[in-house]
PLY file of the C-alpha trace (Angstrom):
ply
format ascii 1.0
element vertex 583
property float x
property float y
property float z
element edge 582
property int vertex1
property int vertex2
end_header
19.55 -30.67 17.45
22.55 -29.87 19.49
24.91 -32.34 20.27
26.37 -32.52 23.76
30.01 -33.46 23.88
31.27 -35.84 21.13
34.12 -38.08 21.75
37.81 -37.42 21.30
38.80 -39.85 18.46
41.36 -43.02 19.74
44.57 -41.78 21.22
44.06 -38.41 21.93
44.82 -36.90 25.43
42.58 -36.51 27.83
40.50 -33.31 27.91
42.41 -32.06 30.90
45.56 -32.18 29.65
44.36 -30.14 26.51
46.66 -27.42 25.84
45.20 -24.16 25.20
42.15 -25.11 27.24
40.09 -21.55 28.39
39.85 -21.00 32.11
36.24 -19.99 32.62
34.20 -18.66 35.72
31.72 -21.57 34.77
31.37 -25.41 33.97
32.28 -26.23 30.35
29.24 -27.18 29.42
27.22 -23.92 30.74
30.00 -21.79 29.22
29.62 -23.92 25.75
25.59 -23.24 26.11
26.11 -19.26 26.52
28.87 -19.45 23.68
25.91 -21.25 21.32
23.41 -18.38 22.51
26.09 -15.32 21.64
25.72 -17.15 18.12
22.15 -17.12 17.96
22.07 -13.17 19.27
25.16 -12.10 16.53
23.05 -13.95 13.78
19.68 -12.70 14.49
21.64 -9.08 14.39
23.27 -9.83 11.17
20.25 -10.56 9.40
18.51 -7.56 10.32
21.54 -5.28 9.50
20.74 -7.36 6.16
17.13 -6.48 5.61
17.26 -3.13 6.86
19.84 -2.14 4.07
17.15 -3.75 1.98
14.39 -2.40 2.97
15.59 1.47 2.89
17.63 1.30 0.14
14.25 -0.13 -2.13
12.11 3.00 -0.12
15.38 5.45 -0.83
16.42 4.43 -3.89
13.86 2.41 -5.58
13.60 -0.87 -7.82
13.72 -3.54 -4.63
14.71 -6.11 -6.73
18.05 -4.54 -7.74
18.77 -3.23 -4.13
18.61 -7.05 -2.78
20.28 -8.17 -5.08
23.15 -5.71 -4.75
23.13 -6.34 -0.77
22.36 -9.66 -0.36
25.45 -10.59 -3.16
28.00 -7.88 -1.72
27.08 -9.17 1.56
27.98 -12.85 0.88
30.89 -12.12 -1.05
32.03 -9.50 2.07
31.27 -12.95 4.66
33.66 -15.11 2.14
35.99 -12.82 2.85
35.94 -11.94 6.12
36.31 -15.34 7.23
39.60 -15.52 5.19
40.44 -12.41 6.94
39.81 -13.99 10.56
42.44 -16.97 10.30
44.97 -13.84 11.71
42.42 -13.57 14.78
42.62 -16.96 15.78
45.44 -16.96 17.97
43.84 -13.80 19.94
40.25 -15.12 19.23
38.78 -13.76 22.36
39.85 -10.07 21.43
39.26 -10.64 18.24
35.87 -11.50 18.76
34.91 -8.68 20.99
36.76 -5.92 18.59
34.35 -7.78 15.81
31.26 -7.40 17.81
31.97 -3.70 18.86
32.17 -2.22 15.34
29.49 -4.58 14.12
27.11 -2.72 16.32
28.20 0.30 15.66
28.82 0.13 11.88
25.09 -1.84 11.71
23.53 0.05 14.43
24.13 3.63 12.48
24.36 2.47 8.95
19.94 3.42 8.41
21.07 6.46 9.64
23.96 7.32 7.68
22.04 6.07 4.12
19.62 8.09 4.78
21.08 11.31 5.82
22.86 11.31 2.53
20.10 10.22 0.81
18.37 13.66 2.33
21.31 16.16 2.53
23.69 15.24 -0.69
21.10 13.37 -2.81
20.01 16.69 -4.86
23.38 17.78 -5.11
23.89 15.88 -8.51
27.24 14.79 -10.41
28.94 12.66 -8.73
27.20 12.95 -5.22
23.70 11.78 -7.16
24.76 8.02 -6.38
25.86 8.60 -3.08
23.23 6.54 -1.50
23.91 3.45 -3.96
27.61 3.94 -3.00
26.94 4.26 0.63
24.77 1.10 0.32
27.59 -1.06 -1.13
30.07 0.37 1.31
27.82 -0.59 4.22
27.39 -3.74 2.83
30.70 -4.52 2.10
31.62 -3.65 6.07
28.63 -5.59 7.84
29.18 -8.64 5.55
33.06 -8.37 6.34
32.66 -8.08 10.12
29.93 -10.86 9.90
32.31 -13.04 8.21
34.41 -12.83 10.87
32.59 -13.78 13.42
31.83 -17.35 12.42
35.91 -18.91 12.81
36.42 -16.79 15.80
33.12 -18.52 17.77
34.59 -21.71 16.33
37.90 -21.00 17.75
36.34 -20.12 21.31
33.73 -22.87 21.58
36.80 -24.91 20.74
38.30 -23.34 23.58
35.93 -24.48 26.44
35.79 -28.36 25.00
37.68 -29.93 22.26
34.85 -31.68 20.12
35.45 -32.84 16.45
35.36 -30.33 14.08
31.84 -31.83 12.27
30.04 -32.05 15.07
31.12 -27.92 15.91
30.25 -26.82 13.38
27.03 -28.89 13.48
26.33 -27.31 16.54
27.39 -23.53 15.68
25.35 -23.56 12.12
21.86 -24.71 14.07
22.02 -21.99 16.71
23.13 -19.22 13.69
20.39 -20.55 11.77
18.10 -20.54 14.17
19.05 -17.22 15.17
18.57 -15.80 11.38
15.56 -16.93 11.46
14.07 -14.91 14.61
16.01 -12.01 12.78
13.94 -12.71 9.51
10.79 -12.30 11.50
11.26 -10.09 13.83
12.19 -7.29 11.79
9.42 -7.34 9.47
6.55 -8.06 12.09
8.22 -6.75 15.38
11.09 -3.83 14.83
9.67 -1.76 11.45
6.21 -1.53 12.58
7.06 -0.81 16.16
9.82 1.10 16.22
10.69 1.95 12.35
14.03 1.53 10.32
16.51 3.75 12.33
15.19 2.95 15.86
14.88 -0.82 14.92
18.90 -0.82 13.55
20.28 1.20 16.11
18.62 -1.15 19.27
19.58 -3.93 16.97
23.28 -2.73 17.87
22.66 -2.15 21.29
21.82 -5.97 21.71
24.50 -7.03 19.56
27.25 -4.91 21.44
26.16 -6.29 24.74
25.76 -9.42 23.70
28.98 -9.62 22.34
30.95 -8.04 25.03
29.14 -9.74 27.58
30.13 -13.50 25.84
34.10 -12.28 25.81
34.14 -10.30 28.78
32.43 -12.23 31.33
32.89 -15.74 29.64
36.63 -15.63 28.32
37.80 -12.26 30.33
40.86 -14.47 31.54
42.34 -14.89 27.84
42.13 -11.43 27.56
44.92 -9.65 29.14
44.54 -6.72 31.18
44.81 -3.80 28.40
42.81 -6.04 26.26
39.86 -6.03 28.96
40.28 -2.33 29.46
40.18 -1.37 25.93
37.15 -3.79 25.09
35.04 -2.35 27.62
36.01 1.48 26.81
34.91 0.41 23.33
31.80 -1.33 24.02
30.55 1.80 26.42
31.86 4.47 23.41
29.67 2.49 20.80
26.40 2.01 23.33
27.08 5.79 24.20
26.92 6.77 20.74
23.95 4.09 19.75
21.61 5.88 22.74
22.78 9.06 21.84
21.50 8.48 18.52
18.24 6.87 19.69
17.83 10.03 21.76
17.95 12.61 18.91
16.31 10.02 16.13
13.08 11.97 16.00
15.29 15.47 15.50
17.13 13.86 13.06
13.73 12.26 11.09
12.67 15.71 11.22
15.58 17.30 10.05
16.37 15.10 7.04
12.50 15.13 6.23
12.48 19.28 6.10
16.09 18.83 3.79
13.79 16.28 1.51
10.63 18.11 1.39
11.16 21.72 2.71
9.90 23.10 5.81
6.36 23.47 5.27
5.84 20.17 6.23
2.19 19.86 7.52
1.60 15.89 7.69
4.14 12.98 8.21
2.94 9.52 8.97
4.30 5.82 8.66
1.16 3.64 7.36
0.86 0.34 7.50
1.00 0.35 3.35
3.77 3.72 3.18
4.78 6.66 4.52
3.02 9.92 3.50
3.81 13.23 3.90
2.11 16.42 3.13
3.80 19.96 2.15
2.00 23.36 1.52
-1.55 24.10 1.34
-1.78 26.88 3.31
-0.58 30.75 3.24
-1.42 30.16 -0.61
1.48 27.68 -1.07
0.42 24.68 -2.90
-0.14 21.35 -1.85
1.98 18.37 -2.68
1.42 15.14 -1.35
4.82 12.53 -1.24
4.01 8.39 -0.85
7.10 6.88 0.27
9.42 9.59 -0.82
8.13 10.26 -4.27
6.03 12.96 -5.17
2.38 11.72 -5.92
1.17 15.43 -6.70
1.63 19.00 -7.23
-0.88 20.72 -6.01
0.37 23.47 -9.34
0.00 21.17 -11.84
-2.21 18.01 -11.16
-5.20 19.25 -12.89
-3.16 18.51 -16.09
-3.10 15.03 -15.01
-6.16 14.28 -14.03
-7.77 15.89 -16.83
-5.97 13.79 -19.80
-6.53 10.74 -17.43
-9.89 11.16 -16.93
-11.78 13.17 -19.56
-10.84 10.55 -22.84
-11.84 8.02 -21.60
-15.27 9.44 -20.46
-16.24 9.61 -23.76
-18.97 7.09 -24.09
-21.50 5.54 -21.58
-20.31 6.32 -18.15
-22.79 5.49 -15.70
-20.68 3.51 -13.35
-17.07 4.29 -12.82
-14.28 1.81 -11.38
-10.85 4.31 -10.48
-8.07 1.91 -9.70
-5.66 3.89 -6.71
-6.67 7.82 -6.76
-7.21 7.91 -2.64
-6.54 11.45 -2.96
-9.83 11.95 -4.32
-8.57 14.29 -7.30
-9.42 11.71 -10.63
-12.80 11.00 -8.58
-13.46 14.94 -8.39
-12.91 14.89 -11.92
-15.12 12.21 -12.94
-18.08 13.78 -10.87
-17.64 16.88 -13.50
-19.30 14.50 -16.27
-23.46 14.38 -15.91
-25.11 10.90 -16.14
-23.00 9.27 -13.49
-24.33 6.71 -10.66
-21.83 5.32 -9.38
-18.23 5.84 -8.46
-15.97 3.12 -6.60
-12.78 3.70 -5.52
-10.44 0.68 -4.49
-7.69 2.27 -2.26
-4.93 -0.03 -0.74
-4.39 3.05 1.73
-6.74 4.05 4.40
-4.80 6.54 5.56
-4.77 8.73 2.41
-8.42 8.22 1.95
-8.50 9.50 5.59
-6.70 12.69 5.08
-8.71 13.37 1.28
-11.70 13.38 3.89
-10.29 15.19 6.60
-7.55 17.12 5.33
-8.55 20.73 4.60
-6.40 21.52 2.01
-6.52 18.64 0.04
-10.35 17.77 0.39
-11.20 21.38 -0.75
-8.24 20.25 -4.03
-11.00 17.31 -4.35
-13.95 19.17 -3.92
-15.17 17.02 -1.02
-15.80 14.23 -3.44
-16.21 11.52 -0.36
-19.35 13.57 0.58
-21.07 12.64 -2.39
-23.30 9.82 -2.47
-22.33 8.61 -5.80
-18.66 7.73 -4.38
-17.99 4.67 -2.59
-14.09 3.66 -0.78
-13.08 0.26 -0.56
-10.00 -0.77 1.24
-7.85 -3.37 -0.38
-5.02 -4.73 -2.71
-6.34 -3.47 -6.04
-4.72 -6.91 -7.64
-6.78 -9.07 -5.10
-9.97 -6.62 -5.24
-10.32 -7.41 -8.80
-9.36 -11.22 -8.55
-12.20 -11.42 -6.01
-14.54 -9.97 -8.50
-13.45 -12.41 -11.00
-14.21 -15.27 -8.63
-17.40 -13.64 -8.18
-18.58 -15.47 -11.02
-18.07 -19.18 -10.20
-20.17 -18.80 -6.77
-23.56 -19.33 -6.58
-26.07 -16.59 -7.61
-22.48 -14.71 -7.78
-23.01 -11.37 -9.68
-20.16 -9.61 -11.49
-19.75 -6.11 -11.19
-19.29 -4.30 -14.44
-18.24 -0.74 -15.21
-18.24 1.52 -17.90
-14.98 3.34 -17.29
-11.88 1.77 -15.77
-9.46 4.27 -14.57
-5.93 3.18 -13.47
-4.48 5.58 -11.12
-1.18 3.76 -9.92
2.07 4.80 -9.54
5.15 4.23 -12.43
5.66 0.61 -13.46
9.29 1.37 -12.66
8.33 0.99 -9.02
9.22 -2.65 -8.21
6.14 -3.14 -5.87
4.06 -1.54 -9.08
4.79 -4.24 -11.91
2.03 -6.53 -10.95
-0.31 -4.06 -11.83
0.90 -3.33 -15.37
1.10 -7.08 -15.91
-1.33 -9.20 -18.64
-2.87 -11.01 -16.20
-3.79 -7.71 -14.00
-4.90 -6.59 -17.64
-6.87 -9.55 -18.09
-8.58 -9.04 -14.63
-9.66 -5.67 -15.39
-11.03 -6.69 -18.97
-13.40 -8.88 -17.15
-15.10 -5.99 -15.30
-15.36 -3.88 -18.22
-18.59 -3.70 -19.46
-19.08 -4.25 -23.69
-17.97 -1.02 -25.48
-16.49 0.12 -21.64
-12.84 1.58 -21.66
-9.66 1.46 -19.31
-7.18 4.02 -18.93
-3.79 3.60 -17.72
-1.26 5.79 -16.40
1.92 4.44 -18.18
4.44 6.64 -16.49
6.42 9.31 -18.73
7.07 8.79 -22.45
9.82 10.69 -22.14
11.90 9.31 -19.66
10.62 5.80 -19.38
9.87 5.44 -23.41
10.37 1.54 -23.37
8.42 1.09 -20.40
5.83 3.04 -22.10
5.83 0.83 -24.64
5.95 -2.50 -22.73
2.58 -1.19 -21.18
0.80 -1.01 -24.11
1.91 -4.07 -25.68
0.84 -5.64 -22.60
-2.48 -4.19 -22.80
-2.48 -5.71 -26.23
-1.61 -9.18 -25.62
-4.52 -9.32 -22.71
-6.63 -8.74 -25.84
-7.42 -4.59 -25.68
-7.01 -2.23 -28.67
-4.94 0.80 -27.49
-5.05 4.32 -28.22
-1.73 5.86 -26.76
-1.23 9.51 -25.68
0.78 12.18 -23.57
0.37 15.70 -22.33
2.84 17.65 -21.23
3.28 20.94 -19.35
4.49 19.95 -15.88
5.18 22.52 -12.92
8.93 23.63 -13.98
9.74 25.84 -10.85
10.75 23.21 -8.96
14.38 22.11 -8.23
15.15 18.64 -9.59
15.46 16.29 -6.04
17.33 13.30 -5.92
16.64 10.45 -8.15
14.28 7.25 -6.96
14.71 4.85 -9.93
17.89 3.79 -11.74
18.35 6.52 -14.35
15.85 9.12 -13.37
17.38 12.51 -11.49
13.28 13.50 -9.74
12.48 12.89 -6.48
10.37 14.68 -3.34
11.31 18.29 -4.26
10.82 17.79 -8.44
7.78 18.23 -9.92
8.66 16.05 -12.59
8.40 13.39 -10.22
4.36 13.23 -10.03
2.81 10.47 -10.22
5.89 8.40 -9.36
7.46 9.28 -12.62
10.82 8.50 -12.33
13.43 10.60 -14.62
14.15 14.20 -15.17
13.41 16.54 -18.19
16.91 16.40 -18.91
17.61 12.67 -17.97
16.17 10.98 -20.44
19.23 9.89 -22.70
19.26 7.91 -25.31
16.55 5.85 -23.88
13.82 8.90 -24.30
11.35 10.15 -26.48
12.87 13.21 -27.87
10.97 16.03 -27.74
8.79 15.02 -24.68
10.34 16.24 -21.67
8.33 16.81 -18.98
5.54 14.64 -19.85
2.47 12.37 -18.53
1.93 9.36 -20.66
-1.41 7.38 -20.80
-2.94 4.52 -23.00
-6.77 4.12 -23.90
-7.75 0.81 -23.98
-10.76 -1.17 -24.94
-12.43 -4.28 -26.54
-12.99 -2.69 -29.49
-11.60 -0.02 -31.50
-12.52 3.58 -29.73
-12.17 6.89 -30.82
-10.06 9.39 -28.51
-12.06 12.20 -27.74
-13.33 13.83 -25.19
-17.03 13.61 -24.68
-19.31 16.23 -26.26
-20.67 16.73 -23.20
-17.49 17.47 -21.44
-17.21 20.27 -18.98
-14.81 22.73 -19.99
-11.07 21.60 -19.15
-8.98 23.99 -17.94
-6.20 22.87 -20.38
-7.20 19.65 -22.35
-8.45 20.52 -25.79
-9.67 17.92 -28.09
-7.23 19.69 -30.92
-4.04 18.96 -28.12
-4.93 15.47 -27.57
-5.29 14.65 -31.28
-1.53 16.73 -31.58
-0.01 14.76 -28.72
-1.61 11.31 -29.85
0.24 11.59 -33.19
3.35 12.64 -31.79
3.33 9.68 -28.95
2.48 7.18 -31.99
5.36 8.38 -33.66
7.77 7.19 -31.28
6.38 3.86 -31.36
9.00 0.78 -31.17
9.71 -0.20 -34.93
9.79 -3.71 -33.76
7.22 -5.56 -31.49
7.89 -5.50 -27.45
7.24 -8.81 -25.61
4.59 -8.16 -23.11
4.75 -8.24 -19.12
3.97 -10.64 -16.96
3.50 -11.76 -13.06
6.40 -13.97 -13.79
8.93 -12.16 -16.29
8.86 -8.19 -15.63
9.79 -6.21 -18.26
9.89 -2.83 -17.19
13.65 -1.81 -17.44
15.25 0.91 -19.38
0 1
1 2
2 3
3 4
4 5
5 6
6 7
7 8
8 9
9 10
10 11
11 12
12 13
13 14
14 15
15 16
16 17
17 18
18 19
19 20
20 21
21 22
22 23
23 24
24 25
25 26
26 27
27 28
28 29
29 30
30 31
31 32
32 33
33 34
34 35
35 36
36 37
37 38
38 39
39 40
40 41
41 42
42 43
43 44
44 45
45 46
46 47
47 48
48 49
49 50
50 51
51 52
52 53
53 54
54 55
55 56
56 57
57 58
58 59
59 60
60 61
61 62
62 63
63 64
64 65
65 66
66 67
67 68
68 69
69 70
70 71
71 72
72 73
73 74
74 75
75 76
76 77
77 78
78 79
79 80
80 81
81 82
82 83
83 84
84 85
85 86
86 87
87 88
88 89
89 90
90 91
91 92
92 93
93 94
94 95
95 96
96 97
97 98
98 99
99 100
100 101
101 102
102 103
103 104
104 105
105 106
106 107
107 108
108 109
109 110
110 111
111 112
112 113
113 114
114 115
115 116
116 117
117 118
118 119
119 120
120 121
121 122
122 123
123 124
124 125
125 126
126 127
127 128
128 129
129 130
130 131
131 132
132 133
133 134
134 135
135 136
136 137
137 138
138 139
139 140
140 141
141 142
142 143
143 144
144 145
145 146
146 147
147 148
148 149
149 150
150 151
151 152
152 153
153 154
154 155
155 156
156 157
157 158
158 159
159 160
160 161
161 162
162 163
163 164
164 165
165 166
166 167
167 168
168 169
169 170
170 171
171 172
172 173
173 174
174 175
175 176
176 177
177 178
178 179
179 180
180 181
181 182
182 183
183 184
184 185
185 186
186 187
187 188
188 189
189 190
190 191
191 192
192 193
193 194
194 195
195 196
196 197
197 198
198 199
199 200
200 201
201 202
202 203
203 204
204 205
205 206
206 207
207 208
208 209
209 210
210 211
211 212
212 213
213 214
214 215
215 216
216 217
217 218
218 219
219 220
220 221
221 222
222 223
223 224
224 225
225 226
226 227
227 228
228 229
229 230
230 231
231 232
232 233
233 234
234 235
235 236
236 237
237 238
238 239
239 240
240 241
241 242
242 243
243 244
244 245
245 246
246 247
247 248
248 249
249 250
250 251
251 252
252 253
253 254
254 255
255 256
256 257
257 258
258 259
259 260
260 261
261 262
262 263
263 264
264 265
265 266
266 267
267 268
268 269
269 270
270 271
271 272
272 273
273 274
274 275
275 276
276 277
277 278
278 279
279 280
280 281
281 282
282 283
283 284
284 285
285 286
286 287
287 288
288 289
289 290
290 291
291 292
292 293
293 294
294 295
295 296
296 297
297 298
298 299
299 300
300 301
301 302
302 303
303 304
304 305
305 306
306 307
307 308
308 309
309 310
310 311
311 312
312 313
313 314
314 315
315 316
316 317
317 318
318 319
319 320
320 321
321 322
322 323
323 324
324 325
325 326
326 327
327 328
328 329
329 330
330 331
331 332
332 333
333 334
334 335
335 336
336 337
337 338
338 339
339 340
340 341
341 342
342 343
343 344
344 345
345 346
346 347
347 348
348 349
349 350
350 351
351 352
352 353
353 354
354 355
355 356
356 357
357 358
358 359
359 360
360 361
361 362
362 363
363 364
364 365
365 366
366 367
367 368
368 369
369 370
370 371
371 372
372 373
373 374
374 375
375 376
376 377
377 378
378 379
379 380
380 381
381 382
382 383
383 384
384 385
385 386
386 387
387 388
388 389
389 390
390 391
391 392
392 393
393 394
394 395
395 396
396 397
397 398
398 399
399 400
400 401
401 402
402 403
403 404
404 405
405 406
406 407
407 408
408 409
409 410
410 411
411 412
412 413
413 414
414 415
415 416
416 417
417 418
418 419
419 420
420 421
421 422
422 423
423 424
424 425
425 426
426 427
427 428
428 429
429 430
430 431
431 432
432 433
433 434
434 435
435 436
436 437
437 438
438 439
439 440
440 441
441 442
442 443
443 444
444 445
445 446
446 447
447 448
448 449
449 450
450 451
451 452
452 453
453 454
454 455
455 456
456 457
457 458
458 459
459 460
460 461
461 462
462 463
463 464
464 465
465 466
466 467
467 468
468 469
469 470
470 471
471 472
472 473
473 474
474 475
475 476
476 477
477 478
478 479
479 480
480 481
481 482
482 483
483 484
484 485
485 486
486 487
487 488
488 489
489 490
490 491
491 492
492 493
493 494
494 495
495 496
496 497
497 498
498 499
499 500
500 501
501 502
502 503
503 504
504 505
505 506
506 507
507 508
508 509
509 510
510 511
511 512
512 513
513 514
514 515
515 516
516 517
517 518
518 519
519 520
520 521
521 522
522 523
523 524
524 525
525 526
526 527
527 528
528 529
529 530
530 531
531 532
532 533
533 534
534 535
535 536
536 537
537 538
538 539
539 540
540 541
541 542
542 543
543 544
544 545
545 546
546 547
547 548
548 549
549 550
550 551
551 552
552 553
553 554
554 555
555 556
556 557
557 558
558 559
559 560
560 561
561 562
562 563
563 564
564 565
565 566
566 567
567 568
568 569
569 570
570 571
571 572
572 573
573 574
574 575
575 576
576 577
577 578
578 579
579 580
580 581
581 582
């Protein structure tokens, strides 16, 4: 709770008398209540400068957990020092303060922006401009948390200003309305600015409050310690920066579209923000082919996805295969594959995205890639988190009459376990969830990202698949599109992103990436693991369809070779609660 005025201790002067007292155009105590509320405003700013470098840099870059670490550590470190920094200001806290504020806003305001128009532009430019973003990212956070810094012994100095109060009881007062502030920043940026407005609108009205809150606090509160060039200059610089923030807000949609035609091309057909990811589709017309991008990494090439699908899907149909359980796969193309094999009854797909099931309908290109596979009658959608979809079906069982689905086939369509918000599902206990919807002598296939340039991860996957109690059959394919240009890199290590081919699936890496942490002799490759309860051969069905480029004499070939470059020692597996898959 705020405290009103506290004491002077025993023989000090009189309030009055006060040297250095502020003359303001209101009573102390309103002028202390507006310099409290400036606090709340500037910290409810900070924090979403905060989580907006966050949040892009984990969409840009990749691997969320490193980017907040990186930002939320620079940025602490940058406050520390900034508010060594400020002791200079004190004497001229006023200007100080409103200097502060301006380039906060306009460093904060732009800096979603500037990351991501080097992200777009210089990102596929390699050498030394391939960690640009990462760069940019630690300079921005270095600045913000600086500036930031600064601002809490300058608001000290002022509120000082309007009424001496002891020093514990200030900064009593000046914490609760900054926490209280970071708090409506927390929330509102999550629930209020990204889905309303997105990431570069949201940061660059974020600035616009924070430069008029700021300049209204010094100019109209404390404009008389400010002397006559100081007021002049302050407001020139607070109209420059809330010129240039609407200016900006203006041409953001030219400048989304722009930087979107520099990551994907210009045969851009479909761009949409989700309430799960943003997904864009390229090609699919004029004979160009399709390619379909989930938050900036490419989830297929419309050239080369039938290699995919085929080794994911046609091993692991060998066997009873009645009813069929696919795991992500919205677009429709593992289902279209699955509906190849005769015997089936049943096909459900659970889909965290209804927006890409929407488009696999509707789209024409990509529901004549799929064959129209949401017209059959066999295939059923479900909506939901594929982790919670298949803990509901395990708590099927303790409810009364409760029924357990089982399936025969358990395909696992996800993206890399590279991608932070992926690990869950390559943990044992998502393992262990999926083993209890297998039925006996049923199989699960996983995609396990590329051997190549992920070979520990690789690894990590099947020895988690082993510790939930599966026996594994591991294998690759290669063969990926190479006439595409290798695009900026999304995961720590890799050099792929929207415009590389090698990037499908969410693969992170490059053919030529992989380093001493590769599989040699695999570049360019799909890796995927066979799983089951019991020992199972990996073939393709005798009743397969013909494959356009899986052979059963490949598969055995590549199986060999991805045994080969098995870890000599055993890898620990992964878990909800300790990760493992780093390179």
């Amino acid at each position: 709770m705020i405290e009103p005025h506290a004491p002077a201790p025993p023989g000090a002067p009189p309030p009055w008398v006060v040297q250095g007292q502020a003359r303001l155009p209101v009573r102390p105590g309103i002028g202390r209540f507006l310099v409290l509320a400036g606090v709340f405003v500037c910290a409810a700013c900070g924090l979403v400068y905060e989580l907006e470098l966050v949040a892009l840099a984990s969409y840009l870059i990749g691997d969320s957990v490193t980017q907040a670490s990186v930002v939320l550590s620079v940025m602490v470190f940058a406050m520390g020092v900034g508010s060594l920094a400020a002791k200079r200001l004190r004497p001229r806290a006023a200007a100080g303060f409103g200097a502060v504020e301006a380039a906060l806003a306009l460093v904060g305001g732009c800096s979603a922006m500037g990351l991501y128009a080097v992200f777009a532009w210089t990102g596929a430019w390699g050498g030394l401009w391939a960690d640009g973003p990462r760069c940019l990212l630690v300079a921005f956070s270095l600045t913000i948390g600086l500036l930031i810094g600064a601002e809490v012994p300058l608001l000290m100095e002022l509120i000082q200003r309007i009424r001496r109060q002891d020093p514990g009881g200030a900064v009593a007062d000046l914490f609760a309305a900054d926490y209280v502030g970071a708090l409506v920043g927390g929330l509102a940026f999550p629930f209020l600015l990204l889905p309303e407005l997105g990431q570069l609108t949201g940061a660059l009205l974020t600035g616009t409050v924070n430069a008029v809150a700021g300049g209204a606090l010094v100019l109209g509160l404390f404009r008389g310690d400010l002397t006559r060039r100081a007021r002049w200059t302050l407001v020139v610089a607070n109209l420059v920066v809330l010129g240039l923030l609407a200016s900006a807000a203006v041409l953001v949609g030219d400048f989304e579209r722009a930087a979107r035609h520099a990551l994907y091309g210009a045969d851009v057909r479909v761009a949409l923000r989700t309430g799960v990811q943003e997904v864009v589709l390229t090609g699919g017309t004029r004979g160009r082919p399709l390619h379909l991008f989930l938050d900036g990494r490419l989830r297929f090439s419309g050239r080369d996805e039938h290699r995919y699908h085929e080794a994911l899907v046609h091993p692991a149909m060998n066997g009873p295969h009645a009813r069929v359980l696919i795991l992500g796969g919205g677009d429709g193309l593992a289902a279209a594959e699955v509906l190849r094999h005769s015997g089936l009854h049943r096909v459900d797909i659970v889909e965290p995205d209804a927006d890409v099931v929407r488009l696999a309908r509707h789209d024409a290109a990509l529901s004549a890639l799929n064959h129209h596979v949401y017209d059959d009658p066999r295939v059923h959608e479900v909506t939901a988190d594929v982790f919670s979809r298949l803990r509901e079906d395990r708590l099927r069982d303790a409810r009364p009459r409760g029924v357990r689905s089982t399936y025969d086939v358990v395909i696992s369509d996800l993206p890399d376990p590279g991608i932070t918000a992926s690990t869950k599902l390559y943990s044992q206990e998502f393992y262990g969830l999926a083993l209890r919807v297998l039925a006996p002598g049923g199989r699960l296939v996983v995609h396990a990202g590329p051997l190549a340039d992920r070979h520990r991860a690789f690894w990590t996957v099947d020895a988690t698949l082993r510790a939930a109690g599966l026996f594994t059959r591991p294998y690759r394919v290669g063969g990926r599109d190479s006439g595409f240009a290798g695009g900026p890199g999304r995961i720590a290590g890799g050099a792929t992103g929207p415009t590389g081919a090698a990037g499908a699936r969410g693969a992170a890496g490059s053919a030529g990436a992989a380093g001493s942490a590769g599989a040699p002799g695999f570049a360019g490759d799909w890796g995927f693991i066979l799983a089951s309860r019991t020992p199972a051969p990996l073939r393709l069905d005798s009743s397969c369809p013909r494959l356009r480029t899986l052979t059963q004499a490949a598969l055995t070939a590549d199986a060999r070779a991805a045994s080969r470059s098995r870890f000599q020692h055993p890898l620990p597996p992964s878990t909800l609660v300790h990760p493992r898959y780093t390179d």
